[in-house]
C-alpha positions as CSV (number, residue, x, y, z in Angstrom):
1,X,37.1,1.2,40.3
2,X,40.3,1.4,37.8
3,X,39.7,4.2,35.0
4,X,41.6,4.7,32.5
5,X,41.5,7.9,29.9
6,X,42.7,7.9,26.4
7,X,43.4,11.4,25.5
8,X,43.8,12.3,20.9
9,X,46.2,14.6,20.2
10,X,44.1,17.7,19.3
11,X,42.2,17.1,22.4
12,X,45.2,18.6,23.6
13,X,44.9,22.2,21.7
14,X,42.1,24.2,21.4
15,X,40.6,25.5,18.2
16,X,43.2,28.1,17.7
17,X,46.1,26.0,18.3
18,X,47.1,26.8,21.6
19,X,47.5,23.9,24.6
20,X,44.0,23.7,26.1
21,X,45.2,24.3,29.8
22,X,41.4,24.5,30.9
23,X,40.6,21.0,29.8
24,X,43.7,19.0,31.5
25,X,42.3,21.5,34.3
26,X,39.1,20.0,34.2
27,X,40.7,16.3,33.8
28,X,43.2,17.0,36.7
29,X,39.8,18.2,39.2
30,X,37.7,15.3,38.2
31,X,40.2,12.9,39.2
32,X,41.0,14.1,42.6
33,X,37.5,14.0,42.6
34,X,37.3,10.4,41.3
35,X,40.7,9.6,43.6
36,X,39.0,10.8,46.7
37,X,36.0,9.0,46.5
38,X,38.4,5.8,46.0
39,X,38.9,5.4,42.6
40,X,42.3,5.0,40.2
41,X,42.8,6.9,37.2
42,X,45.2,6.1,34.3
43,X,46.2,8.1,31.4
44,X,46.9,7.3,27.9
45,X,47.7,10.4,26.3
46,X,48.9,11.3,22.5
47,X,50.3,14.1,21.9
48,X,54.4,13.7,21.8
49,X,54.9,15.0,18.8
50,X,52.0,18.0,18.6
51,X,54.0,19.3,21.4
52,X,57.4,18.9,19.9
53,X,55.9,20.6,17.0
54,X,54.8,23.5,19.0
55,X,58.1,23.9,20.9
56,X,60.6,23.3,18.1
57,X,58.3,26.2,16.6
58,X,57.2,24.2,13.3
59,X,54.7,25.2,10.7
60,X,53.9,21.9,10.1
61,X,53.8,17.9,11.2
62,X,57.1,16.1,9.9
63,X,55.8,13.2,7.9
64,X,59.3,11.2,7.7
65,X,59.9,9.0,10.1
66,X,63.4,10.0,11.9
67,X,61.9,13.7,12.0
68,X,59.3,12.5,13.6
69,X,60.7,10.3,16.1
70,X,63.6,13.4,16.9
71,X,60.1,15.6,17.5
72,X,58.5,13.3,19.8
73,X,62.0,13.3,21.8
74,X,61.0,17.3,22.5
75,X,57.3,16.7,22.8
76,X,57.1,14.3,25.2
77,X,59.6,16.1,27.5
78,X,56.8,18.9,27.0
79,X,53.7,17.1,27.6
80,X,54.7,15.8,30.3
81,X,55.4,19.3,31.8
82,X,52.1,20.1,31.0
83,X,50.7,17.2,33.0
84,X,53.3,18.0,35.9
85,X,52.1,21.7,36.1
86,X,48.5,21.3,35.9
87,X,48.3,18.4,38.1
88,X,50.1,19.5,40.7
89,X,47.8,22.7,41.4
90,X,45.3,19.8,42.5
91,X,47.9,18.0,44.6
92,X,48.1,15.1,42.0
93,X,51.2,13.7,41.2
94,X,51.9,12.5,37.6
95,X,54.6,9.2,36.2
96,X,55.5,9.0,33.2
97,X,55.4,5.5,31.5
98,X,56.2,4.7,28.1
99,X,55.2,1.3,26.5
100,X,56.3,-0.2,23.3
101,X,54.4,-3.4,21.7
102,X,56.8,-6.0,23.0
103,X,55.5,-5.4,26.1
104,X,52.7,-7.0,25.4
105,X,54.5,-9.7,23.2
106,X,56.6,-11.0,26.4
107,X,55.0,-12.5,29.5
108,X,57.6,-11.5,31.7
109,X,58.2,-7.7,30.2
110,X,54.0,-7.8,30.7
111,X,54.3,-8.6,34.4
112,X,57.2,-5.4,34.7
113,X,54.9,-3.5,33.4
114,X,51.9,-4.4,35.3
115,X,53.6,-3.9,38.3
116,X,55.2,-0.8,37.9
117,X,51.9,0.7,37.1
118,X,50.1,-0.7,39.7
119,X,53.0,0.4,42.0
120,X,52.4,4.0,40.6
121,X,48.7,3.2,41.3
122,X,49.3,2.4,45.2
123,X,51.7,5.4,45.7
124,X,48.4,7.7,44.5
125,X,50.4,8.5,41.3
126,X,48.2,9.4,38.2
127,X,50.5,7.2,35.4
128,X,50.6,9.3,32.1
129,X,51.0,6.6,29.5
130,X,52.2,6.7,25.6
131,X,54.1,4.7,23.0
132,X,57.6,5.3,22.7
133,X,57.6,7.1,19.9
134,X,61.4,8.2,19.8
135,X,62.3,4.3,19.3
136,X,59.9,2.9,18.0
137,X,60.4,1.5,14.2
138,X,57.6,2.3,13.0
139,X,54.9,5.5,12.6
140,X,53.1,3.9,15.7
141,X,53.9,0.0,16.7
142,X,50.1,-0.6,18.0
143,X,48.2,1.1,15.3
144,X,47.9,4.0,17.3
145,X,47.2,4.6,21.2
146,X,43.5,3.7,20.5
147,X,45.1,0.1,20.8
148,X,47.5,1.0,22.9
149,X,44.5,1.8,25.7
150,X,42.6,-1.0,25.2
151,X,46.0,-3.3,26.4
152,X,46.8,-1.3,29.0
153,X,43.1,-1.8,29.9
154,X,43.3,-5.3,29.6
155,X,46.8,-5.1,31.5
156,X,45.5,-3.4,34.7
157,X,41.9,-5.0,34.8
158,X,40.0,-1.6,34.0
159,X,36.6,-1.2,34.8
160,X,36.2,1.6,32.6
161,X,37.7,3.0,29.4
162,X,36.7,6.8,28.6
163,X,38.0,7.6,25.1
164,X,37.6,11.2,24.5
165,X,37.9,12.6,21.0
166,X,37.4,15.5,19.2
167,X,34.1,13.9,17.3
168,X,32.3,14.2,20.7
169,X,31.1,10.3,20.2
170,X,29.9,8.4,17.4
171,X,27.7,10.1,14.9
172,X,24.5,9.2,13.0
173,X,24.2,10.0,9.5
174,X,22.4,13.0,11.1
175,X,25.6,14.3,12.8
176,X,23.9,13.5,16.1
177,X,25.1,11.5,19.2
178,X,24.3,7.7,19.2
179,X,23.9,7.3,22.8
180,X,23.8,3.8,23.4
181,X,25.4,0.5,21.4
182,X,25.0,-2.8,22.3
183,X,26.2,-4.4,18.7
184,X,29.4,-3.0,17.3
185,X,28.1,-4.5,13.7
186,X,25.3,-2.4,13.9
187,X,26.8,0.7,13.8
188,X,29.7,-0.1,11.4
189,X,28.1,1.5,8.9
190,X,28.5,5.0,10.7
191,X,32.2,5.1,10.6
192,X,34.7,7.0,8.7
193,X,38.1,6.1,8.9
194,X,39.1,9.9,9.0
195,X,42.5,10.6,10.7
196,X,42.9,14.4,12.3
197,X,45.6,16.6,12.0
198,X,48.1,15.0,14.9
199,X,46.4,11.8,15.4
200,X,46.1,8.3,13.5
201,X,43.4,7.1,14.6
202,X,39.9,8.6,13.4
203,X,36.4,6.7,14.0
204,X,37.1,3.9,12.6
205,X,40.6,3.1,15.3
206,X,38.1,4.5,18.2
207,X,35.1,1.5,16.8
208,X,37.6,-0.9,16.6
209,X,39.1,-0.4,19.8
210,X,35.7,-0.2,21.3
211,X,34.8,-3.6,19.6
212,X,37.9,-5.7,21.4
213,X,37.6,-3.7,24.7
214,X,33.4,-5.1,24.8
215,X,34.5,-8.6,24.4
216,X,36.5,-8.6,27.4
217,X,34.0,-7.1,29.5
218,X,34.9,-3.5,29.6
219,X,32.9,-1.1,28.7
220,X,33.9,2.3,26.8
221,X,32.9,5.6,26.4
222,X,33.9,8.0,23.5
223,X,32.7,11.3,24.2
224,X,34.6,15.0,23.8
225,X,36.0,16.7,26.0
226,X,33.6,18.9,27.2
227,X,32.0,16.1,29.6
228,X,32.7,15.0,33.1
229,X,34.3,11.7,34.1
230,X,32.0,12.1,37.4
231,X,29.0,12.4,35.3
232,X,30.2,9.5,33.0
233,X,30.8,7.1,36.4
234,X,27.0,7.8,37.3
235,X,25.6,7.0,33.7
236,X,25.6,10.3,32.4
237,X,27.8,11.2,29.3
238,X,26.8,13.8,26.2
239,X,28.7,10.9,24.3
240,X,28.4,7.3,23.2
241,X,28.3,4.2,25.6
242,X,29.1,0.7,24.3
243,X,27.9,-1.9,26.2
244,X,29.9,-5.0,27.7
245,X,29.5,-8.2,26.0
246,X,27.2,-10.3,27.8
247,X,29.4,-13.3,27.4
248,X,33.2,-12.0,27.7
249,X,36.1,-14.0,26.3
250,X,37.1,-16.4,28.6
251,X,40.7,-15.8,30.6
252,X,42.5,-18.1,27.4
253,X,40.8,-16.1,24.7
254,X,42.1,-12.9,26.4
255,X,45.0,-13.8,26.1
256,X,45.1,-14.8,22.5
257,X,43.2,-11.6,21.6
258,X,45.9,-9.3,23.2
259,X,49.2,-10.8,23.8
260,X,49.5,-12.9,20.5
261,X,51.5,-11.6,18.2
262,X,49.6,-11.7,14.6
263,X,52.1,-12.9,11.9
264,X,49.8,-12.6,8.7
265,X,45.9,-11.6,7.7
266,X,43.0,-13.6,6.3
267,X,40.1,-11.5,4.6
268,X,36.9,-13.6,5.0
269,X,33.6,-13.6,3.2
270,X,30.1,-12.5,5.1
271,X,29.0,-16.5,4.7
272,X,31.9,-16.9,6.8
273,X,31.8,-14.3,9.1
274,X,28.6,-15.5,10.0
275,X,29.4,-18.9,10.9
276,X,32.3,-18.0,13.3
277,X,30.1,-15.6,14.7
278,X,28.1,-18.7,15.8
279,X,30.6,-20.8,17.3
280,X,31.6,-22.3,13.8
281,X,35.1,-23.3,12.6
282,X,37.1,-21.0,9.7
283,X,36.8,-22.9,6.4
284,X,38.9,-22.4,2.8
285,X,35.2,-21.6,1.3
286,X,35.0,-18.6,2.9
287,X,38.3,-16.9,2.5
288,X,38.8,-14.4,-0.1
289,X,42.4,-13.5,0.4
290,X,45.8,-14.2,2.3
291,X,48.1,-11.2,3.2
292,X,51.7,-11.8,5.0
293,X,53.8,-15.2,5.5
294,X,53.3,-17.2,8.4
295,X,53.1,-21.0,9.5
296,X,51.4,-23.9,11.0
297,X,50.6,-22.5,14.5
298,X,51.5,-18.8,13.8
299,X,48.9,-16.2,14.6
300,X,46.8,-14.1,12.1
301,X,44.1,-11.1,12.2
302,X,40.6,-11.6,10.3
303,X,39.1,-9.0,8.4
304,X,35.7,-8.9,6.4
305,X,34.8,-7.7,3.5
306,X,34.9,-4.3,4.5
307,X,38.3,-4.4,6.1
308,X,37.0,-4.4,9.7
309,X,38.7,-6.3,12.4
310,X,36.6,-9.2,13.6
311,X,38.6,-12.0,14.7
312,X,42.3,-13.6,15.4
313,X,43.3,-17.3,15.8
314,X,46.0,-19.8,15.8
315,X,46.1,-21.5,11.9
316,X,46.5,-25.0,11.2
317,X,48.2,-24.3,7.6
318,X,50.4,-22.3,6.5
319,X,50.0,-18.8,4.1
320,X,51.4,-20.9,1.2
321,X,49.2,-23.6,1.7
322,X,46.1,-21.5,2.8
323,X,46.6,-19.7,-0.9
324,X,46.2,-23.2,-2.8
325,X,42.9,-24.2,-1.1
326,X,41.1,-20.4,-1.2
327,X,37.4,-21.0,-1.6
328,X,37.8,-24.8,-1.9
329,X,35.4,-27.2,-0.2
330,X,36.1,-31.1,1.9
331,X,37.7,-33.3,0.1
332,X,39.4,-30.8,-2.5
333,X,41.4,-29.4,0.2
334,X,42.3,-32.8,1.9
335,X,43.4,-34.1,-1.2
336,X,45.6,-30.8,-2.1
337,X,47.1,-30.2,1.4
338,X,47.2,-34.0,2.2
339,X,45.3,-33.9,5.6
340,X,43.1,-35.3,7.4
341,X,41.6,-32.0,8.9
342,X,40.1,-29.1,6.5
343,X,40.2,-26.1,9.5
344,X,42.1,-23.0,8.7
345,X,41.5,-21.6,12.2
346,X,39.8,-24.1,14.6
347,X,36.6,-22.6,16.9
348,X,38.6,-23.2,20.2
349,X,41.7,-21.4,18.9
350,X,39.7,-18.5,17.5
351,X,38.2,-14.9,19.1
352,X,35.9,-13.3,17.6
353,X,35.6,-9.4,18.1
């Protein structure tokens, strides 16, 4: 089995502030565990710039970019020591890798990759994986490393994605664990898009995530850090398990949903989102708004109402044109667009989350 671990920033420090040495120390003994019993572990770990923060001896996160990135320089050099140190008093070996989103933008950069993790993976390395925050040209090129996880899961055909965060798994209205999901939509109502101190992400990134990662077949636990991986690979985690779609994206669709680069956004209505859901084609009637510039072929994201993810496909108009026929119906958008087709995004060049 291939595991990979997505680690939040302040799942790095404790309560007080200080690096939580006994949790990577619990990490590093389940997966010698996990490694001796014949399975591979990867790490995607945050934290670049909460350790550069610590070691530059700041009182506070820098919030402009160039600060940042100059932080993250230090930090990672840090975190990585911190892997290196506890790790080896296990006799595990760490790699660093560093991904930015071009990677998975370029087939033959996503190959490199791929192999040089996999080669880490044969040599019984445990790669330690985060964005390249230092040159990266924005706050964080995939959203944050909620998304970053989910392609390298995709990347390295993981059977498992354990997401631990600080929330301990998703909450009812209760505060208390759900324990099972099998329908993303169901729960969507739960989330808070809430970022923490050091992280971007919040809920709401870890849902989303969650939601893509179903749909090709993996499953995911979020859970804090206070459970086992062991206990998670037997069925047993204090957090939240989300269920594998029953019918994953085919092998094309994968592909589409992680390598294509999205050039614009479509927000849709709920009539819509129901009809895609159901195997049915994108129409004008059901989009509310256009965001971004893009052309006849280019990729775009779908959002609902609500501003959840649900969807990404190849469009047969472009943003300009898709503006003039918003909400329009048949032959109204024929007539306006002079075509024979009325499709914004065709079923077979459309995934839906």
């Amino acid at each position: 089995m291939v595991l990979l671990v997505k680690i939040g920033s302040n799942l790095i420090q404790t309560q007080e502030g200080d690096i939580d040495l006994s949790f990577l120390s619990r990490l590093a003994r389940d997966i010698k565990k996990l490694r001796d019993m014949g399975h591979k572990t990867l790490i995607v770990s945050s934290g670049a710039v909460l350790c550069g923060v610590k070691k530059l001896n700041l009182s506070h996160r820098p919030t402009d970019l160039r600060t940042k990135q100059a932080v993250a320089g230090v930090g990672q050099a840090y975190l990585m020591h911190l892997y290196d140190m506890v790790f080896s008093n296990y006799g595990l070996t760490v790699g660093q890798a560093l991904l930015t989103a071009d990677i998975f933008k370029d087939k033959e950069k996503f190959e490199n990759a791929k192999n040089a993790l996999s080669s880490m993976l044969s040599l019984g390395i445990v790669p330690v994986i985060n964005e390249n925050d230092t040159v990266a040209i924005s706050e964080l090129l995939f959203g944050d490393n909620d998304f970053l996880a989910i392609h390298t899961a995709y990347m390295m055909k993981a059977d498992l994605i354990v997401i631990f965060s600080t929330a301990g798994g998703l909450l009812d209205h209760e505060g208390r664990v759900v324990p099972v999901v099998e329908d993303v939509d169901k729960v969507l109502h739960l989330v808070k898009g809430v970022n923490s101190q050091f992280g971007t992400g919040g809920m709401l990134s870890k849902i989303t995530a969650s939601r893509i990662a179903v749909r090709l077949g993996i499953p995911v636990v979020i859970t804090g850090k206070e459970d086992s991986l062991l206990d998670i690979l037997e069925g047993r985690t204090t957090g939240t398990y989300f269920k594998p779609s029953e019918k994953p994206l085919k092998e094309g669709k994968k592909a589409l949903a992680m390598l294509e680069e999205p050039k614009g956004a479509i927000y849709i209505d709920e009539g819509a989102y129901r009809a895609i859901k159901q195997g049915k084609s994108l129409l004008p009637a059901g989009i509310k708004k256009v965001e971004g510039s893009f052309q006849r072929g280019d990729v775009v994201v779908l959002y609902d109402e609500r501003g959840f993810l649900v969807g990404k496909g190849k469009v047969n108009f472009s943003s300009e044109e898709v503006r003039k026929i918003i909400g329009k119906k048949g032959k109204e958008v024929k007539d306006l667009l002079k075509t024979s087709i009325e499709e914004v995004v065709h079923t077979d060049r459309l995934v839906i989350f």
